[in-house]
Every structure is written in structure tokens, then in C-alpha cells.
C-alpha positions in Angstrom: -0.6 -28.3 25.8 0.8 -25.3 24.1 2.4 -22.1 26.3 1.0 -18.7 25.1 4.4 -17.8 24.4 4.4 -20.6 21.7 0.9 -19.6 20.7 1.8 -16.5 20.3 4.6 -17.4 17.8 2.5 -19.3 15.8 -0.1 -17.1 15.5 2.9 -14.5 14.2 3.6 -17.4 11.8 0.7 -17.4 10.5 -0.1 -13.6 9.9 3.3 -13.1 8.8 2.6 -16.2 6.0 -0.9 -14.6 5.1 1.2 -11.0 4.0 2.2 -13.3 1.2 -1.0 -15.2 0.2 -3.0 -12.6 -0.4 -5.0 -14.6 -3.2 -5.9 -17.2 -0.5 -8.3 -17.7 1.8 -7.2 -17.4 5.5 -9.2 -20.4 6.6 -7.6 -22.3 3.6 -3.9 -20.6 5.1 -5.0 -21.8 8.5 -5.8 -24.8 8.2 -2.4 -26.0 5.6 0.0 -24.5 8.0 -1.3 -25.9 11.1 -1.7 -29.8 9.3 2.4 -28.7 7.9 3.8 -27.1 10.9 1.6 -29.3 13.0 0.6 -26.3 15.1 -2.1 -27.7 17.8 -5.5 -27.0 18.2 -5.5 -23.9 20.4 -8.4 -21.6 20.9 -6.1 -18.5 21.6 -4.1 -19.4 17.7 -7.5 -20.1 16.1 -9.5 -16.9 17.9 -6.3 -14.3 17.5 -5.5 -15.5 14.1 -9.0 -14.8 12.8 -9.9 -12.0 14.9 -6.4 -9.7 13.7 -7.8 -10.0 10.3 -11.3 -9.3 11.1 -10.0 -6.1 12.9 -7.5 -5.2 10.5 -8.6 -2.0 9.5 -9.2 -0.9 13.4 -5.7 -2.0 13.8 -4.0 -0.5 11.4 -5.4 2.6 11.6 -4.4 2.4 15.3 -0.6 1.9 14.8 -0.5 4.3 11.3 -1.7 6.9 13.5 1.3 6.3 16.1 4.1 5.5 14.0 4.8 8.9 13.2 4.3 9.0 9.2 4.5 5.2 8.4 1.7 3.5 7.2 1.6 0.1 8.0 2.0 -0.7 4.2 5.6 0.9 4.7 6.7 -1.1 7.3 8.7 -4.4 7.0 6.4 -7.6 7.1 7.7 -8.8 10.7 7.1 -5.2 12.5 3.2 -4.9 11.0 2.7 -8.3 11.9 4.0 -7.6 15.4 2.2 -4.6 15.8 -0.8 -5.9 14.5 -0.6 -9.0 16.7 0.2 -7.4 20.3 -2.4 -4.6 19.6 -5.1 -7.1 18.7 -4.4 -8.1 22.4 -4.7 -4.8 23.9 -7.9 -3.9 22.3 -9.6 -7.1 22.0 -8.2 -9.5 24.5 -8.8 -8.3 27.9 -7.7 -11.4 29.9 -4.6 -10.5 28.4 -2.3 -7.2 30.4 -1.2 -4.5 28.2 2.4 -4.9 29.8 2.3 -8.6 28.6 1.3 -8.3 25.4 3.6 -5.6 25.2 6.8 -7.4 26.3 6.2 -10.2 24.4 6.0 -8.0 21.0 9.3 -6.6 22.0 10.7 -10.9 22.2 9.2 -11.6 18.7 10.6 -8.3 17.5 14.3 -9.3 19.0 14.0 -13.0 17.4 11.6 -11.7 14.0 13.0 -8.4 13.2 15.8 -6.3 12.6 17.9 -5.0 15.6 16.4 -1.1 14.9 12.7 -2.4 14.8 12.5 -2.7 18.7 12.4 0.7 19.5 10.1 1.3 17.0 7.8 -1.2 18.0 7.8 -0.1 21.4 7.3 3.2 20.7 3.8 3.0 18.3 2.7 0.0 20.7 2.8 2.2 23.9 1.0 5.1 22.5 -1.7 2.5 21.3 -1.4 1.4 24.7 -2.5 4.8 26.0 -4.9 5.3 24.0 -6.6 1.9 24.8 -6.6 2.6 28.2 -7.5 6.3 28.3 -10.8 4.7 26.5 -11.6 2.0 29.0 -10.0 3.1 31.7 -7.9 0.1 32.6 -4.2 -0.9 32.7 
């Protein structure tokens, strides 16, 4: 059994790997790097992996309109794919709290990403935050 927290990760590994395979197929991306990295059968990898790119252009217009002039194509790899992970979550995983997938962008931003991008990642994440639940009224 896999924690969430490693999950998590691995789903990161995986979008993070697909910014630089464009000319492949996600389900061919999916299924190599879990047979090489031996990343388990998991529901939440398989379902978040798959449903980030599904969503993408949902999601990124999300965090472009948050990130005060940067669109997500002029961000670093690591903070799109962290952004684009943890507000999949928020808008498409309701199981999952906001603060949670929150908190654990900010750890794969301190371990992924340069010392600066924390803030920054924060910053767009919480608006998107607000915005999610100003529309559905939840926390």
C-alpha cells in the first residue's frame, strides 16, 4: 500500500516527465514509468494523472489568471506541474481538503523547486482556492 503523500509524488513524476514527451501518448508515458519506476497500481496515481491532463485547459486557465501575468507556459516545469497537480485536487477531488492539497503543494515545491517558487505557489494556489470555494461553497 502506497501513502497519498507518495502518490502524490509520483503522480508529480509523472506530469512533470509528460512536459518533456510531448510526442507521446500519456497512456504509453503511464504505463513505461510505472513498469521502470515500479510505481504501484493506485487508483488516486492512475485517476489524478489522467484526469490533470483531461482538465488541463480548465486548470491552466485557473492558475494564468492568478499568477499575476505569468502564463503557465512561463513558468518553470516543477511550479506548473505543482500548480496543476494541487488544483486538480481542489476542483475535482472533493474527498480531498483544500488546506491539504494545499500544504502538500507547498512540500513538493520545498523538495521540487527553487527556494523562491514557494511563495509563488502559495500565492496563485490560494486565490484558486477562493475562487473554488466561493463557487461551491465549501472549505
Amino acid at each position: 500500500m502506497i501513502s497519498r503523500k507518495e502518490a502524490r509524488e509520483a503522480v508529480y513524476g509523472l506530469l512533470f516527465e509528460t512536459e518533456f514527451k510531448k510526442d507521446e501518448k500519456p497512456e504509453d508515458i503511464f504505463a513505461v514509468s510505472c513498469e521502470e519506476r515500479e510505481i504501484p497500481e493506485d487508483d488516486y496515481i492512475r485517476d489524478v494523472f489522467f484526469g490533470v491532463l483531461a482538465n488541463l485547459e480548465t486548470i491552466d486557465a485557473l492558475a494564468s489568471k492568478y499568477s499575476n501575468g505569468w502564463k503557465t507556459n512561463r513558468m518553470t516545469v516543477s511550479s506548473r506541474t505543482i500548480i496543476r497537480l494541487a488544483t486538480y485536487e481542489m476542483k475535482f477531488v472533493p474527498q480531498i481538503p483544500h488546506h491539504v492539497s494545499l500544504n502538500e503543494a507547498i512540500e513538493l515545491a520545498k523538495k521540487y523547486d527553487d527556494e523562491k517558487a514557494k511563495g509563488f505557489i502559495n500565492g496563485v494556489l490560494n486565490s484558486i482556492k477562493d475562487e473554488i470555494e466561493k463557487e461551491d461553497g465549501s472549505n
